[in-house]
N, C-alpha and C positions, 0 to 999 in steps of 0.2 A: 504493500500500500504506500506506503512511504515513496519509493521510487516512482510510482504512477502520479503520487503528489506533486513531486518536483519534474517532472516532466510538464505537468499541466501548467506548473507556475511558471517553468521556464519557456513555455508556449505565449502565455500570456504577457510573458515579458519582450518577447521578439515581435511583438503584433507589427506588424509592415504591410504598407499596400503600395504595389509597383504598377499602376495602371497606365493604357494608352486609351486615346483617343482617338477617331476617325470619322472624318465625314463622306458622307458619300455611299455609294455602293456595298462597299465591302468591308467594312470594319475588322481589323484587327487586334484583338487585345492580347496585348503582351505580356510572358510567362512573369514570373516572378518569382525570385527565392522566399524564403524562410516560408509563414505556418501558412501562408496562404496566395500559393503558387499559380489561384485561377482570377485572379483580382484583374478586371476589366472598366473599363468606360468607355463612351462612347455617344456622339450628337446624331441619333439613327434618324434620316429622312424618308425614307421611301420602303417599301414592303420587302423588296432582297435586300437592303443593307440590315434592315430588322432580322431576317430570316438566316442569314451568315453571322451575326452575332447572336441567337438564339442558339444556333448550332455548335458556338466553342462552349457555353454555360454549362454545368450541373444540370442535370433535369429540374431536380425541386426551384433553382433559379430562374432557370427559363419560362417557368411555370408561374411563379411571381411575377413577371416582367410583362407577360400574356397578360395577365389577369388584371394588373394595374395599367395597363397600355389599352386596352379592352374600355374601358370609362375616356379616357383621352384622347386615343390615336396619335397618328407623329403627326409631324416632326417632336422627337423628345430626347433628350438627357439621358441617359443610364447611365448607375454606377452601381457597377457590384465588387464588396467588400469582399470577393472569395470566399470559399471555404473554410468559415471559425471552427475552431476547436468544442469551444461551450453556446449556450446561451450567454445574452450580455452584451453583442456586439453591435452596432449602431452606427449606419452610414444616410444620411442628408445631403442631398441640392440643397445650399442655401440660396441661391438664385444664379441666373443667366443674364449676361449682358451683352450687348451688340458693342463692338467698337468699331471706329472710324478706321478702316482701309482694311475691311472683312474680317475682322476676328470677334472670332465668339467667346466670350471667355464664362467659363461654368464652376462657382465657387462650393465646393465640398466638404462639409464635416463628419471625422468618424469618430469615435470612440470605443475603447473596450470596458469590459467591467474591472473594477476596480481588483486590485490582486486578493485581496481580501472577499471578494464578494463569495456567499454560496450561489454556484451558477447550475442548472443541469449540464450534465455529461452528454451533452449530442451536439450534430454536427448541425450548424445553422448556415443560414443561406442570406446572409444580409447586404441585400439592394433597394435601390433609390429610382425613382420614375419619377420625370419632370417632364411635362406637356412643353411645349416652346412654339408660340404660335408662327407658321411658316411665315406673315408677312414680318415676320422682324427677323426674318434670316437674309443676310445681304446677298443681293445678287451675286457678287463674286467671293465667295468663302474663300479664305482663303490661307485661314488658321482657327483651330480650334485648340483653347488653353484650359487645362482642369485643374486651379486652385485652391489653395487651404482657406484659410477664411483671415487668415495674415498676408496673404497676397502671394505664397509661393509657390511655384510652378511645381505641378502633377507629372502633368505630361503635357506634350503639345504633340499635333497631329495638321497634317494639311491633306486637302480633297483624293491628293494621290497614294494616300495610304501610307506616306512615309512619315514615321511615328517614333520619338524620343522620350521613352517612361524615365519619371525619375521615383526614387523609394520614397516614401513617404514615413518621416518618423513617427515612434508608437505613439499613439495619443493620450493625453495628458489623464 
């Protein structure tokens, strides 16, 4: 038991999300080390760039993503927190902005539970759906940025699929 302990807590204490971002057709979300290797986002437009990012997800995630897209439709935001360890974990769009000379920039909050918390022992599936209404996407995209809620870069991604994750430290 002890050893299962300190596994959980040392899980808990690497929490990392290495996500990208992608507009357009075909999104690609990029692997990621430590506890949570499927950590994605993405600005999905159109029904195949949905459809190829439903395909890299977990089922149970893709299944959220449906379900909350389902009430909205795109164009919208996802972010999925990967693969947690416990219950406890928590990922937010805090909003979407348009900037001047096509960039979209998409501000994200996650958290894990605190090391201390009793959490259940299963594996959770935590993501985020944001609607983004299509007249406020610029005619020429031409970057998409996912930041922390201090302003610093996620990941950025441009329409051609060429995508630069960066780790995002564990949350406070």
């Amino acid at each position: 038991m002890r050893g299962r302990a300190a596994t959980t807590l040392a899980a808990l204490g690497l929490v990392a999300l290495a996500t990208a971002a992608c507009a357009g057709d075909a999104p690609r979300p990029a692997r990621a080390s430590g506890p949570f290797p499927d950590a994605a986002c993405a600005l999905l437009t159109d029904r195949a760039g949905l459809a190829a990012f439903l395909a890299r997800l977990p089922p149970p995630a893709a299944e959220a993503v449906r379900a909350q897209l389902a009430d909205s439709g795109l164009p919208a935001a996802v972010v999925f927190l990967g693969t947690a360890p416990t219950a406890g974990y928590r990922v937010e769009i805090r909003s979407v902005r348009v900037r001047p000379g096509g960039t979209v920039e998409i501000t994200v909050r996650h958290e894990a539970p605190p090391p201390d918390a009793l959490v259940a022992q299963a594996l959770t599936y935590p993501v985020a759906v944001r609607p983004v209404p299509a007249a406020w996407l610029p005619e020429g995209l031409r970057e998409v940025h996912f930041l922390t809620p201090s302003g610093r870069l996620l990941a950025r991604a441009r329409p051609d699929g060429t995508v630069r994750p960066r780790p995002l430290s564990p949350p406070p």
